[in-house]
N, C-alpha and C positions, 0 to 999 in steps of 0.2 A: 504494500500500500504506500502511497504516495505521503507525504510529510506536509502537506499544505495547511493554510490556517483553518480549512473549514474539516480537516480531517483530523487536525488536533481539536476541533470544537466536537466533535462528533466523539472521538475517545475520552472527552473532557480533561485534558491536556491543560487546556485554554479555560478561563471562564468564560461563559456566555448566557445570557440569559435565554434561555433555552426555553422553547415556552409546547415542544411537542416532541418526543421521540417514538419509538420504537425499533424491530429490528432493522428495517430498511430506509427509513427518513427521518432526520432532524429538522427542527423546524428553531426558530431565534431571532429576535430583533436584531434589526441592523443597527451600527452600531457612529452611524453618520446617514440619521433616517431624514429620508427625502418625503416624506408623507408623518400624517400621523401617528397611522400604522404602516410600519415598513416590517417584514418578517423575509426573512430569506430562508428558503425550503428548499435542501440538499439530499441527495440521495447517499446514507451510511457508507458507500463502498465508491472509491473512487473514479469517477469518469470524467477525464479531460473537459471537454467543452461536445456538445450535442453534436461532432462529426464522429465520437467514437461511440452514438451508440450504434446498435444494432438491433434488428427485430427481436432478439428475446429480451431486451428490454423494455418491450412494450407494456407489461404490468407495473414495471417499475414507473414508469411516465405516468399513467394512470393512477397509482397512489401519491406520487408527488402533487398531481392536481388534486386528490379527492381530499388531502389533506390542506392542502391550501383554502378550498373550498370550507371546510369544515372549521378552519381559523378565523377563517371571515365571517363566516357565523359565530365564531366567539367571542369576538372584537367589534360585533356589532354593525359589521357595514356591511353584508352581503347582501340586505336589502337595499342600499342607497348607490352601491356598484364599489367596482373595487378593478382594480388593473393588476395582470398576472404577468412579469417579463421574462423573459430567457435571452440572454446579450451572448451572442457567439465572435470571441475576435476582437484583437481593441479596438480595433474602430468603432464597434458596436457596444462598447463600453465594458467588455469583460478586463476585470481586473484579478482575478482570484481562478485560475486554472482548475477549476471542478466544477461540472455542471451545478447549478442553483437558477432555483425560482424565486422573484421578488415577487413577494405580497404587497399592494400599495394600495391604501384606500384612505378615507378619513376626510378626503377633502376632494372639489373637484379636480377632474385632471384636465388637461389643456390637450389639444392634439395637433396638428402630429408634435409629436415628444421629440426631443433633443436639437 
């Protein structure tokens, strides 16, 4: 396994305010939130950025979102909307070489983004 920061956050290496685990996804406020609620939702086992998956990780993708989904109902904004990213690449803003999904809701959001 890779030594990245969200992989030390996942082994609890790192402190993080961890707000969901289980054995396949971590879930944590960000920790330079761009929203009210910002949650970044990673998958326990490390994968680069979204060119390494592959089709048996398609359950894995699937509980990434249903857990996302299921935060935003707990933080109260699944009803008012809430925005889901995946940044592949710097240019696209990935900065942290493990796939993660930003939860971002709490306020409106502006579009197009960036």
């Amino acid at each position: 396994m890779e030594e990245d920061i969200f992989c030390q956050i996942v082994a609890r290496k790192i402190p993080a305010d961890i707000v969901f685990q289980d054995d396949q996804v971590t879930a944590f406020r960000d920790i330079n939130p761009q929203a009210p609620v910002h949650i970044v939702v990673v998958p326990n086992r490390h994968i680069p950025d979204v060119s390494d998956l592959t089709p048996a990780d398609a359950p894995l993708l699937g509980r990434l979102f249903a857990v996302a989904n299921e935060l935003a109902r707990r933080e109260g904004i699944a009803s008012s909307g809430y925005r889901l990213v995946i940044n592949h690449g710097r240019d696209a803003g990935q900065s942290v070489a493990h796939l993660h999904l930003h939860l971002l809701g709490g306020r409106a959001m502006a579009w197009p983004p960036g």
